[in-house]
N, C-alpha and C positions, 0 to 999 in steps of 0.2 A: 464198788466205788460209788461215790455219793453222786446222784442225777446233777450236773452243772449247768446252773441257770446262765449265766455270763461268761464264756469261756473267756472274752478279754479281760475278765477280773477276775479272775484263778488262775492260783496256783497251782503247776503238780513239782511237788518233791519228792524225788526217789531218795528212801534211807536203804540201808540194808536191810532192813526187814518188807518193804513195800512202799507202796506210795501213798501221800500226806497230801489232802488233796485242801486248797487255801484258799477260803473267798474273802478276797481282798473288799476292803468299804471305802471306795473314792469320795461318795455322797458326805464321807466321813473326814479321812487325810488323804486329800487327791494328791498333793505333792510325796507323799509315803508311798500310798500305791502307784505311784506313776515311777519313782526310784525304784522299786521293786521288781516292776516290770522290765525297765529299762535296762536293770543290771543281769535280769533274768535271762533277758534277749542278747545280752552281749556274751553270755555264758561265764561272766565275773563269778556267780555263788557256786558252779562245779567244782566238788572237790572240796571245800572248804568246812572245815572241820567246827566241831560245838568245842568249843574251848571253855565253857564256863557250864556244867551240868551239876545241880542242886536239886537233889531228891526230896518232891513238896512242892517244889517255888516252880523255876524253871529251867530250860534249856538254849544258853542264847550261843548264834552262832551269826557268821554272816561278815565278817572279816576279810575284806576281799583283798586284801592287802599282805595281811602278816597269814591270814590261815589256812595257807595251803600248798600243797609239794610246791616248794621252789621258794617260798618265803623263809620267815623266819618264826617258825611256829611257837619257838618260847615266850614271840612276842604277843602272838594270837591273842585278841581282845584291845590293843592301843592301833589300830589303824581304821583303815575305811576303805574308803573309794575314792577316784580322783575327781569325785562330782564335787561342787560345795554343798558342807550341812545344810540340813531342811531348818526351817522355823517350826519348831512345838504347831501341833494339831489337836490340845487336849479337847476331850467332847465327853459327852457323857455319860460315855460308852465304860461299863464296867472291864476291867482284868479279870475275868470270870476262867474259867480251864478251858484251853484249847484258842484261848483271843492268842494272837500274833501283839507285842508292845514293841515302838522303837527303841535300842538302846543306847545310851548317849552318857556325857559325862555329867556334872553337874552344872553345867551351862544347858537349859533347856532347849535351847536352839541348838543342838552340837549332833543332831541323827544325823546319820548319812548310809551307812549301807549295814548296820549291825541292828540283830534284832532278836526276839527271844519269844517260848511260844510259854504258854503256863501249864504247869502240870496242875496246879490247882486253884480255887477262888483267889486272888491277891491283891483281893479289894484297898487293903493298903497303899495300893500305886494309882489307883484310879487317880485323875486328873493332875497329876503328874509327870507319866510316860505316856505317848499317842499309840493310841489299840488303831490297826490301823487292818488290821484281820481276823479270821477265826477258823479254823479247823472244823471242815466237814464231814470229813472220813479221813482215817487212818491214823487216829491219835493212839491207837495200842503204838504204832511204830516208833510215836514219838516218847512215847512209857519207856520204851526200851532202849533208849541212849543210851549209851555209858556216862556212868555219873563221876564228879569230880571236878575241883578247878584248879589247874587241867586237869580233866582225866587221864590217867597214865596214859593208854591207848584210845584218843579219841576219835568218838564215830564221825563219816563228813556227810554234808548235802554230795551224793553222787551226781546228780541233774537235779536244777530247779528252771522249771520253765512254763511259759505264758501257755493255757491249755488253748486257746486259739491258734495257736501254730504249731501245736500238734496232729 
């Protein structure tokens, strides 16, 4: 696992193959990483499955609404959280492989608890969707999603949680 400078700003996400370890960039979308946190700590993201996996692009998951046992999974991808959306944090930060982007509908302002990590360069979105993380260890885990939207069988965040309260 990667040496973690800031444990209040990481991530650890347990997938089934290990854990996906997130340094979140406040310096960057405080209001992003602080949603993140906060849903992390309530244990909103357990359980919730990658409803949108694209072989290349990304893996977006984070549905805390529709995706996961007890919801309504065919709906997985049109819900959220009961916070209100964030306002856009574009910066200048590249979608490069392994950033975390918010994801939202086409109202810019419309993030709130769904987000997607990159399987590779998607420079195309830069300043557009807020990179608001990045993958320091354990992005083989995240190679291995199951792919598909939906996936027939999709994989979920077992636990995501603030590595300081570990």
């Amino acid at each position: 696992m990667a040496e973690i400078k800031d444990p209040e700003n990481t991530i650890l996400m347990e997938l089934k193959g290990g854990t996906v370890v997130i340094e979140l960039i406040p310096g960057v979308a405080p209001k992003h990483s602080e949603r993140m946190k906060e849903l992390a700590r309530a244990g909103s993201y357990d359980g919730v499955i990658f409803h949108r996996v694209i072989e290349g692009f990304m893996a977006q998951t984070g549905d805390v609404e529709h995706g996961k046992e007890g919801g309504n999974i065919r709906r997985a991808g049109t819900g959220g959280s009961d916070k209100p959306d964030l306002p856009a944090e574009f910066s200048k930060l590249p979608h490069d492989r392994g950033t975390l982007g918010a994801a939202r509908s086409s109202n810019p302002n419309s993030a709130n608890s769904q987000f997607f990590i990159n399987f590779s360069d998607n420079h195309f979105l830069n300043g557009q969707y807020t990179v608001y993380g990045r993958v320091i260890s354990g992005m083989e885990h995240v190679d291995a999603i199951t792919k598909g939207e939906p996936p027939a069988n999709p994989d979920k965040m077992i636990s995501v949680k603030v590595a300081a309260d570990v």
